[in-house]
C-alpha positions in Angstrom: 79.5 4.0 -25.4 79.0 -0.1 -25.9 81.0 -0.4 -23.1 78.5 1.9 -20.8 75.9 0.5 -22.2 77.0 -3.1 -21.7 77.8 -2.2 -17.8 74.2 -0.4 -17.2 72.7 -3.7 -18.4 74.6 -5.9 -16.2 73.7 -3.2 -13.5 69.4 -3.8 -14.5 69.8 -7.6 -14.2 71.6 -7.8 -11.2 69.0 -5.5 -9.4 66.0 -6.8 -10.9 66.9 -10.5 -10.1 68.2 -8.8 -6.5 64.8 -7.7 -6.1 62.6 -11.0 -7.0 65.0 -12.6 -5.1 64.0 -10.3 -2.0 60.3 -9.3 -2.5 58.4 -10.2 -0.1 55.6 -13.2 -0.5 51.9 -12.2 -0.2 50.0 -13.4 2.3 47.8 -16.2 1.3 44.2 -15.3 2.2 42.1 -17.6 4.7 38.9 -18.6 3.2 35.6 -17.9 5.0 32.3 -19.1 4.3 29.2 -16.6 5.1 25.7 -18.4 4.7 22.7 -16.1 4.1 19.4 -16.6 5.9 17.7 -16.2 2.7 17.8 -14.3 -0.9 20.2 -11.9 -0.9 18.5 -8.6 0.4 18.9 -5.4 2.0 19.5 -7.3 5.2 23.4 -8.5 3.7 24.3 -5.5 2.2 27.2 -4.9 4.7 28.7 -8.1 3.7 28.8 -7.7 -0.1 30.0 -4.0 0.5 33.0 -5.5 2.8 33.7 -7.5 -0.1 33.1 -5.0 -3.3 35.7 -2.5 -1.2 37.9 -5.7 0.0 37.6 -4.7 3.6 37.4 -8.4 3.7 41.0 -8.9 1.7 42.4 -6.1 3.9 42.0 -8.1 6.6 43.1 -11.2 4.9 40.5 -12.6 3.6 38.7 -14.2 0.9 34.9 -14.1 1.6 32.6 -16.5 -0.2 28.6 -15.3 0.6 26.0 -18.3 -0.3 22.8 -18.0 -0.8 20.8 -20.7 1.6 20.1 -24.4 0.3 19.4 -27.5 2.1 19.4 -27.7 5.8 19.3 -24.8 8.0 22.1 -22.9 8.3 23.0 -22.9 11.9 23.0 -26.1 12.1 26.1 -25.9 9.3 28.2 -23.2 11.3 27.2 -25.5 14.5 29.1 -28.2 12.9 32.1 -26.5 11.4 31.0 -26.9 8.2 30.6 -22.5 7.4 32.0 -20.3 9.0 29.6 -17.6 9.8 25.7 -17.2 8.8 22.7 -14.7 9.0 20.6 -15.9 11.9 18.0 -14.3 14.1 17.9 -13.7 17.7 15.1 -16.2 17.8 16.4 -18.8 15.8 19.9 -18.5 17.9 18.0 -18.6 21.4 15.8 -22.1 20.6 19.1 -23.4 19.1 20.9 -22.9 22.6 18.3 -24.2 24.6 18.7 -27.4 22.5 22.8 -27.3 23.2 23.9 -26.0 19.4 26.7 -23.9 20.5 25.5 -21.1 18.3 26.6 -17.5 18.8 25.6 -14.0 17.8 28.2 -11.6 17.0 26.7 -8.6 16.0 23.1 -7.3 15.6 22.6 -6.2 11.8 19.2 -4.1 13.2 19.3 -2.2 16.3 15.1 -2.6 16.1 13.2 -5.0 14.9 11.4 -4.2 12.0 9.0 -7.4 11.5 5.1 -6.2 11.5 1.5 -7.6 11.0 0.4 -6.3 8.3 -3.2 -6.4 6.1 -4.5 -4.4 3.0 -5.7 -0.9 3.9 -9.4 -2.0 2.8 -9.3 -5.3 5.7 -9.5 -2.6 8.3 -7.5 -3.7 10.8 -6.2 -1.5 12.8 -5.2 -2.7 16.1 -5.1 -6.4 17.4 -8.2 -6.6 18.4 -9.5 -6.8 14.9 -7.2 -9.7 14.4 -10.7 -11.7 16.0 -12.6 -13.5 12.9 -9.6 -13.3 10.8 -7.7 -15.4 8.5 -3.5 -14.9 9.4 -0.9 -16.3 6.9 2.1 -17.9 8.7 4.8 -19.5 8.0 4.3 -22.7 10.6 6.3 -21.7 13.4 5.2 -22.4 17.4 6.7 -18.7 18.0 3.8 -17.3 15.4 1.1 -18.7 17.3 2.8 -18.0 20.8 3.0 -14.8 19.6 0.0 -13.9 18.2 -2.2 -15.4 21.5 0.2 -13.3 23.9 -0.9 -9.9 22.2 -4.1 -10.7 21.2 -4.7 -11.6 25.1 -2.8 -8.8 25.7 -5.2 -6.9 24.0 -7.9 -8.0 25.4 -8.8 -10.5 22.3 -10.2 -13.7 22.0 -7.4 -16.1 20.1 -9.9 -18.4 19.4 -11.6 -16.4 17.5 -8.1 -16.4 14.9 -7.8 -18.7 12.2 -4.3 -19.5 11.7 -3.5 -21.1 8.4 0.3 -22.0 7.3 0.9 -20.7 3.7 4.8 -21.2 3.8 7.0 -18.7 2.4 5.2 -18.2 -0.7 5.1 -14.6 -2.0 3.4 -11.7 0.5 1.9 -9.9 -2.5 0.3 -13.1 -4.3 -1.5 -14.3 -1.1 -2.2 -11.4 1.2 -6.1 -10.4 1.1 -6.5 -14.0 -1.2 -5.2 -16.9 1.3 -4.7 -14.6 4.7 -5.9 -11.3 5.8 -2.6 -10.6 7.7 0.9 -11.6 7.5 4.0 -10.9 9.9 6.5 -9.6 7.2 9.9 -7.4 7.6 8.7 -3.9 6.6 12.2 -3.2 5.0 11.9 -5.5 2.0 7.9 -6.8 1.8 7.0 -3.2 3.1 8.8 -1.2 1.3 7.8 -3.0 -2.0 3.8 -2.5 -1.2 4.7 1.0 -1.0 6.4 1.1 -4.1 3.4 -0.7 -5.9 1.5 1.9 -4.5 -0.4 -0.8 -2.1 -1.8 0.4 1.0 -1.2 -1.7 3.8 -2.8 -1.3 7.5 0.6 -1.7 9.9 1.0 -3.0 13.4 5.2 -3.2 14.4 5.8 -5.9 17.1 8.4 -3.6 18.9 5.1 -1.4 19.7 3.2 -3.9 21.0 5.4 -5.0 23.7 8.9 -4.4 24.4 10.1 -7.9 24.6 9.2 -8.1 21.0 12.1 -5.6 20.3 14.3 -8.2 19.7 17.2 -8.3 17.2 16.5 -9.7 13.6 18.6 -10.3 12.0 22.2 -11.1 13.5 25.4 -12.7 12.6 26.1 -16.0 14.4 29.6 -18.0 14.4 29.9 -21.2 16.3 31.6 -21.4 19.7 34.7 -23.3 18.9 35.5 -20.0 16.7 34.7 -17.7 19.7 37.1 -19.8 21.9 39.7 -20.9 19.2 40.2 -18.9 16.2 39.3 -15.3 17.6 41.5 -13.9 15.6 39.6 -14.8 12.4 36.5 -13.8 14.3 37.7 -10.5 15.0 39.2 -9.8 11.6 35.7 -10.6 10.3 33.5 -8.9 12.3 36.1 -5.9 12.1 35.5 -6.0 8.3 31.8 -6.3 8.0 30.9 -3.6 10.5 33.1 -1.1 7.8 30.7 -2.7 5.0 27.4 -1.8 7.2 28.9 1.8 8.7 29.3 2.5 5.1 26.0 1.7 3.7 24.5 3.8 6.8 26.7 6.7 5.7 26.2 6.1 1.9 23.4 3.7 1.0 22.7 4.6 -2.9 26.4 3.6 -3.3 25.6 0.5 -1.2 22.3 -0.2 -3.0 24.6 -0.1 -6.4 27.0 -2.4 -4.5 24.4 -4.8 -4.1 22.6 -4.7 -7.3 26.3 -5.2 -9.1 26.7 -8.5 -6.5 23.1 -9.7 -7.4 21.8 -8.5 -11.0 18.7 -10.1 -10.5 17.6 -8.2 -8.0 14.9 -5.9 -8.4 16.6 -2.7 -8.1 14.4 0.3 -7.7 13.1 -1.8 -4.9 17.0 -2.2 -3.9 17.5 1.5 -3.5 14.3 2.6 -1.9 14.9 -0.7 0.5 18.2 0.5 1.0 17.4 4.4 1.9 15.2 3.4 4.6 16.8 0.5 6.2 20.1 1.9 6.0 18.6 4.3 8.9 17.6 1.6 11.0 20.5 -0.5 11.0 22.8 1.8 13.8 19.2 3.6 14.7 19.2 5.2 18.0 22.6 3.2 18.8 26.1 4.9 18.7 27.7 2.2 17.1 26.9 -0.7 14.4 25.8 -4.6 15.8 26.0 -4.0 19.7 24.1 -6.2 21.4 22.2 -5.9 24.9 21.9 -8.3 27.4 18.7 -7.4 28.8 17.4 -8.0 25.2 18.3 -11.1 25.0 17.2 -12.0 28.7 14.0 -10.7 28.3 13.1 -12.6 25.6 15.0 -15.7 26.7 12.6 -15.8 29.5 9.5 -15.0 27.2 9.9 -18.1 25.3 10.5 -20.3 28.3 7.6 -19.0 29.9 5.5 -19.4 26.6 6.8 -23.1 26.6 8.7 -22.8 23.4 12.0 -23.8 25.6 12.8 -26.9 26.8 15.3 -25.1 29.7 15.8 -21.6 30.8 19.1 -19.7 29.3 21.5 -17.2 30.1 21.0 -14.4 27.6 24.4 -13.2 28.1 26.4 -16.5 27.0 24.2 -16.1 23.4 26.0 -13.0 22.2 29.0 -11.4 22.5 30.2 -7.7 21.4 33.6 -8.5 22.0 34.6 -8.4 18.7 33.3 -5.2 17.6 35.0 -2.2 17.0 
């Protein structure tokens, strides 16, 4: 019976050091850096579901998802320094026009959902009644190129606008106070109002003319990545289109992804953010983050026309769907 026993053992070494011998090494996993165009929102929650259900390790690799700091962050994927970011189809178009070899890679929104809105007792209603009224921007030469084109549009008198620049401080602290109206994304700032139970007067941009339909916000890489490390691009983009397909097909669970990634997050706001927009991110599309090339002409050419280019562009070599499932 020793003897047996004495031969099984031998038998259980020699296989177990036979198989550490021949186990096979794990793949290391490439790191990747995402940069986020602002707080963490409803906006990213693709990207923290990729990495909560480790699509991102599946495809081998480790995702690290910061939050915005100093300097803007297309400027860091420009120069190598991130890999990926959260741009805007604005912010990428001005950034080729000045030669930063910025590209999108996949629209997050089919729409855009940015709007001019004002407190229910302001009365306005249309643009027209922006005339003798006080808007609250953030400083930018597209908000006031913008708000003349519809207001003209419209058949109102810019002029007549007072455009004061209150930053980025808080929509609910300053609206009716500092500005009558603000341009503000309807998923997060919307949504909230109607969860305080504010009543807010709404004007969507996409209604007001179509080359305002423009996509915001999108995921940018820098050229050399398009040209030399596709693979990594593709693996990526593979990867963070499962996260947002499965926040359309289950956002509570993705609102709880979130809220787990970001505790300090308000989270009823979270998961009534996250019902709506999780509609609106595929919306009339058949697939997740394609990208149209007439979209990005269109308003291409509206900028340049408005002056807000120094030189015409080529919407098509700003975007690519190549990478897309």
């Amino acid at each position: 019976m020793k003897r047996y026993l004495w031969i099984v053992s031998i038998f259980i070494i020699i296989f177990t050091a036979t198989a550490l011998v021949y186990r096979p090494k794990q793949k290391s996993l490439e790191k990747v850096t995402v940069l986020l165009d602002w707080f963490p929102n409803t906006n990213h929650t693709g990207l923290y579901v990729a990495a909560e259900k480790k699509y991102f390790k599946d495809a081998g690799l480790e995702v690290e998802i910061i939050q915005p700091s100093e300097g803007e962050n297309i400027q860091i994927v420009a120069a190598g320094k991130a890999d990926f970011a959260v741009s805007s189809q604005e912010v990428v178009t001005l950034a080729r026009a000045e030669d930063i070899p910025i590209i999108s890679i996949a629209a997050v929104i089919q729409h855009n959902t940015s709007a001019f809105v004002s407190l229910k007792e302001s009365n306005i209603k249309s643009v027209r009644d922006f005339e003798g009224k006080k808007y609250g921007g953030w400083g930018s030469p597209i908000e006031e190129a913008v708000l003349r084109a519809v207001m003209t549009d419209a058949g109102a008198d810019y002029l007549k606008l007072k455009n004061v620049t209150i930053g980025t401080t808080d929509f609910f602290t300053t609206i009716g106070r500092n500005s009558d109206f603000q341009w503000i994304f309807y998923g997060w700032d919307g949504i909230e109002a109607k969860h305080r139970g504010i009543d807010l007067n709404l004007i969507q941009l996409k209604d007001l003319d179509p080359v305002l339909d423009y996509y915001t916000p999108v995921i940018v890489t820098n050229e050399k990545s398009v040209n030399n490390r596709r693979d990594l691009v593709k693996k990526f983009t593979l990867a963070a289109a499962r996260g947002y397909v499965f926040a359309i097909d289950h956002p509570q669970e993705a609102a709880e992804i979130l809220i787990k990634n970001v505790p300090e997050i308000k989270q009823d706001l979270v998961k009534e953010s996250q019902k709506w927009l999780s509609s609106q991110y595929r919306a009339d599309k058949p697939k997740w983050g394609r990208q149209e090339e007439a979209v990005w002409q269109r308003y291409a050419d509206w900028l340049f026309d408005h002056g807000l280019l120094k030189k015409k562009i080529e919407g098509k070599s700003a975007f690519t769907n190549e990478f897309l499932p």
